[in-house]
N, C-alpha and C positions, 0 to 999 in steps of 0.2 A: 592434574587430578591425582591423589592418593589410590589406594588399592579401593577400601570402598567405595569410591567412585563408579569403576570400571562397570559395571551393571546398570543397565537404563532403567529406568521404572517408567511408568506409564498410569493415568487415569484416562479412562472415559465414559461419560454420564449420559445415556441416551434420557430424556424426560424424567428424570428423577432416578432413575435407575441404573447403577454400577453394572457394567458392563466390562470391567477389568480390575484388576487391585494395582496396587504399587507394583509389580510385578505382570509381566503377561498372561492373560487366560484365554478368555474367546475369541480377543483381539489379535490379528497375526499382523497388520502393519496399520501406520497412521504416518498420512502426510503434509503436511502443513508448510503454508505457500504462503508468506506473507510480501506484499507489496506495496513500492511508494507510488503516491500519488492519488486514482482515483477507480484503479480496480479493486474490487470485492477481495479481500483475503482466503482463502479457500481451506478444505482439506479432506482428503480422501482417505477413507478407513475401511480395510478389508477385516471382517469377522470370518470365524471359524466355524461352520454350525453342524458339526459332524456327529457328533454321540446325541442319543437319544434324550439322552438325562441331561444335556441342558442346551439341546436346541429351543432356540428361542424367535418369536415373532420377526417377521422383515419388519424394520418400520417404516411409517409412513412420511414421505414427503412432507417439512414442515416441521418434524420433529428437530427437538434442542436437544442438541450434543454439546457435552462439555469437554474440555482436552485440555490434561496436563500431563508436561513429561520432562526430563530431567535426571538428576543423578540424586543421591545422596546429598544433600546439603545443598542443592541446585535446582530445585523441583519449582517446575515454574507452570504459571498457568496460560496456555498459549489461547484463550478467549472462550465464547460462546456461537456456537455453527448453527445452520436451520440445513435440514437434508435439503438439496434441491433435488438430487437422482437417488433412486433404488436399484439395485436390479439380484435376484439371487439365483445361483448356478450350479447345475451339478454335472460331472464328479469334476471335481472333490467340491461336497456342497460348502459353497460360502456366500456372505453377502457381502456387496461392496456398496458405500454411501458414499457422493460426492455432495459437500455442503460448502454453504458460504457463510462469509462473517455474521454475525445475527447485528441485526440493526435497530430491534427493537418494536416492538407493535406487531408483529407477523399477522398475517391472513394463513386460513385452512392451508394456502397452499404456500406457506413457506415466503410471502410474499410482503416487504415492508411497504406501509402506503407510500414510504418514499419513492417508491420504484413504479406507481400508478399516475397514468397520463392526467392530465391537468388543464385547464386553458384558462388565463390570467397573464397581466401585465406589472411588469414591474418597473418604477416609477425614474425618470433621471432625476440625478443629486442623491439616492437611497445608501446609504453605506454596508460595505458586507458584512458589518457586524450585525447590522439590522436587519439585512434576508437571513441571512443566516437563524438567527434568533426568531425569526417566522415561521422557515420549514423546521426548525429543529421542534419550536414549538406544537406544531400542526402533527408531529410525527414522532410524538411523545419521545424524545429524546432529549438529549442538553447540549446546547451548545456551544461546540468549543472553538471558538477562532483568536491564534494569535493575537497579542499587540503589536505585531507586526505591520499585519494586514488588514486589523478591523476597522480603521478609518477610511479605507480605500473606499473610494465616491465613484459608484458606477453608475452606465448609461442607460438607456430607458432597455428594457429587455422583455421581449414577446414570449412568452411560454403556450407555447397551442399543440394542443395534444402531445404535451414533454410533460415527463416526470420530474420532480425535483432534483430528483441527482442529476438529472441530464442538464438541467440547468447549470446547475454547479459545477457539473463535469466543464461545459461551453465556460464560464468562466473562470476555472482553473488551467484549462490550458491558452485562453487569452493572456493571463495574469503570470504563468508558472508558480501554479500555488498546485497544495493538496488538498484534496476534498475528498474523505470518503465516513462512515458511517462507519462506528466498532465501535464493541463493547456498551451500547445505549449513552457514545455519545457521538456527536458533528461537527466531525473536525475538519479544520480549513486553516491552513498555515502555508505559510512557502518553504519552497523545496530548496532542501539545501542547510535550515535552519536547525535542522534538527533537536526539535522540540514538541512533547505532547502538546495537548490539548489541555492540559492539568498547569502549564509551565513550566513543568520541569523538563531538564535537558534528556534527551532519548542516551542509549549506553553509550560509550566512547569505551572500546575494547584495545588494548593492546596485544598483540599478538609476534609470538617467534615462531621465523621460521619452521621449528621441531613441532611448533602446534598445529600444525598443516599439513594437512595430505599432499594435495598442489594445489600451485598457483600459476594463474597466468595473467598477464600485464598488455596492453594494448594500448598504442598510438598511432593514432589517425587523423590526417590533414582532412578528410572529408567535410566534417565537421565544423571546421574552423571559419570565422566569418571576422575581420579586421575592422569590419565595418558593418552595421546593418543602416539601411535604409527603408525609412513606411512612408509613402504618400496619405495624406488627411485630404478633403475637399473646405477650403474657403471660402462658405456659404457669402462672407461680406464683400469679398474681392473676388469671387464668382471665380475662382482656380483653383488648380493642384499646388500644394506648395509640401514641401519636403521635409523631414526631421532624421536625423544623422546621430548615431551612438557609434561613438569609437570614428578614428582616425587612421587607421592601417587598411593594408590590402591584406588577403580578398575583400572585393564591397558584395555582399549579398542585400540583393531588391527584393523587401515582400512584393509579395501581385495581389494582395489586397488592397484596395484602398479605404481608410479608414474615415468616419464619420467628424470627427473633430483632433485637435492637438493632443491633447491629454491620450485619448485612445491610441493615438501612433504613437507616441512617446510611450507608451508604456507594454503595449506590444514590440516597439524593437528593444526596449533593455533587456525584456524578457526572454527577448530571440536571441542576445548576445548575452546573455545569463547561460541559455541552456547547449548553443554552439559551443561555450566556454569547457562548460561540465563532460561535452562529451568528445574533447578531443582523446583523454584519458580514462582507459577503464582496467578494472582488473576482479579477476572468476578466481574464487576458492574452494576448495573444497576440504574438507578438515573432520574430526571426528566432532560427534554431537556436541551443540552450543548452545543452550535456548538463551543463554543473557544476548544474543543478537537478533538485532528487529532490524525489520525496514523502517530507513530513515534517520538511523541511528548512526556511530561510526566507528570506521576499524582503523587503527593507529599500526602498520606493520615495523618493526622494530628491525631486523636484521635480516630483512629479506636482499635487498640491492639497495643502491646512491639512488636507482629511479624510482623506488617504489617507497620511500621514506615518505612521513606524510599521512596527512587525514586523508579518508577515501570515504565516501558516502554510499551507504548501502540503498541499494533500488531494491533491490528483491531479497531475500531468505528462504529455502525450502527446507524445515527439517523432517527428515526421511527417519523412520521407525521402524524398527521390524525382528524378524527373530537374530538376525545377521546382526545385528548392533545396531546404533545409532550413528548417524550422519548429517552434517550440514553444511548445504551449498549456498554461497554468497556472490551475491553480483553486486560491484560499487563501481561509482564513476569519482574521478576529483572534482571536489566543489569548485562553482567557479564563484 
């Protein structure tokens, strides 16, 4: 980054109202947690509320916060939050808000219908482009699921007193897919592919060494499986019969047993998909970056022979405050 760079700037919008400029005011830090797969995005912001002349209201649980932060020519919008915590303290008086992604349709308390209990059945042979485009509809959002994974034909599925993410949740980690709600839209894609819900590919970063504060790299035989194994039940030949992904040792046995072929077959690729992903990981930490998202990927250029190579981001936390700006990254290798 150039010399104008070096200064963070910051927005934040509580319900319509500028609560910061380009520059820091009432705001003393803002944290922002972004995650792959199918947890909520988060972010926590400590305001300042000490002088008289411009102490301002706590708000209420539910309110829309806006958050953008970035550099000079870099100024990025990291989404739309609903508070889910208050709390305000003295000395030194401040308020801290802890919120989540906004998902669109909120209730008083901060609450998208997604997230309310439900009881209904969903049908076998339905495809996930079609539930999908059901809750997304129901829950005033737009749905975004891969071509990946939108013809994927799933089995009959009981929703009783489960919310629709819960749903989604249960079969995204049957599947190894993403499922979560941002920005007002519903997105369901697999992990690994690194790609919006718009189509387009998520960032692919290059990065040296010099750009990094540290880093650290990790390899782990725990993880590893040469073989997975799912047993199915053979309603027509009345047995257990068996379905095999991969050929090497270690053999790892799920201990569920699965309702037909298709289902065990597509739960152990998934299992040898994500054993694959996490024999390899590696933690950064670097000065502020908003061009990195979860899900996205960081390309290291001249770090080591072992750490060349795409690496997939699971997590992001960019850290705010008067100290500077900062961004921590956790990726695994794709498998």
């Amino acid at each position: 980054m150039g010399l104008i760079d070096f200064r963070p700037l910051l927005r934040v919008v509580v319900n319509g109202v500028p609560l910061s400029s380009l520059a820091f005011s009432q705001v003393t830090s803002v944290q922002v947690t972004d995650v792959a797969g199918f947890v909520s995005d988060m972010a926590d912001i400590q305001f300042a509320n000490v002088s008289a002349l411009s102490r301002f209201d706590m708000p209420e649980p539910g309110a829309e916060i806006e958050i953008a932060l970035g550099y000079l020519g870099q100024f990025k919008s990291m989404g739309l939050y609903i508070a889910d915590e208050v709390e305000e303290s003295n000395p030194p008086r401040k308020i801290l808000v802890t919120a989540r992604a906004k998902a669109q349709g909120e209730t008083t308390n901060g609450l998208s219908p997604i997230h309310q209990q439900k009881t209904r059945s969903w049908p076998t042979g339905m495809t996930l482009a079609a539930l999908v485009q059901t809750i997304a509809t129901e829950n005033n959002l737009k749905a975004g699921v891969t071509e990946a994974v939108a013809s994927l034909v799933l089995q009959h599925i009981d929703q009783i007193d489960e919310s629709d993410i819960s749903v989604l949740t249960r079969i995204a980690i049957l599947h190894d897919l993403v499922a979560k709600p941002a920005g007002g839209i519903l997105f369901v894609g697999r992990k690994g592919d690194a790609q919006k819900a718009s189509g387009e590919p998520t960032p692919n970063i290059s990065l040296l060494e010099k750009q990094v504060t540290s880093w650290t790299m990790r390899r782990s035989q725990g993880e590893v499986a040469g073989t997975v194994v799912a047993t199915y039940r053979d309603l027509s030949a009345k047995e257990d019969r068996e379905i095999r992904v991969g050929d090497k040792e270690p053999v790892r046995r799920l201990r569920q047993r699965f309702r037909s072929e298709a289902e065990a077959r597509a739960v152990a690729e998934t299992e040898a998909r994500r054993a694959s992903r996490a024999k390899e990981t590696m933690e950064l930490e670097m000065p502020g970056n908003p061009s990195i998202v979860a899900e996205g990927k960081i390309r290291p250029i001249d770090f080591s022979s072992a750490a060349v190579g795409e690496w997939l981001v699971t997590s992001v936390t960019h850290s705010l405050s008067e100290a500077g700006y900062s961004t921590s990254v956790r990726t695994e290798r794709p498998g």
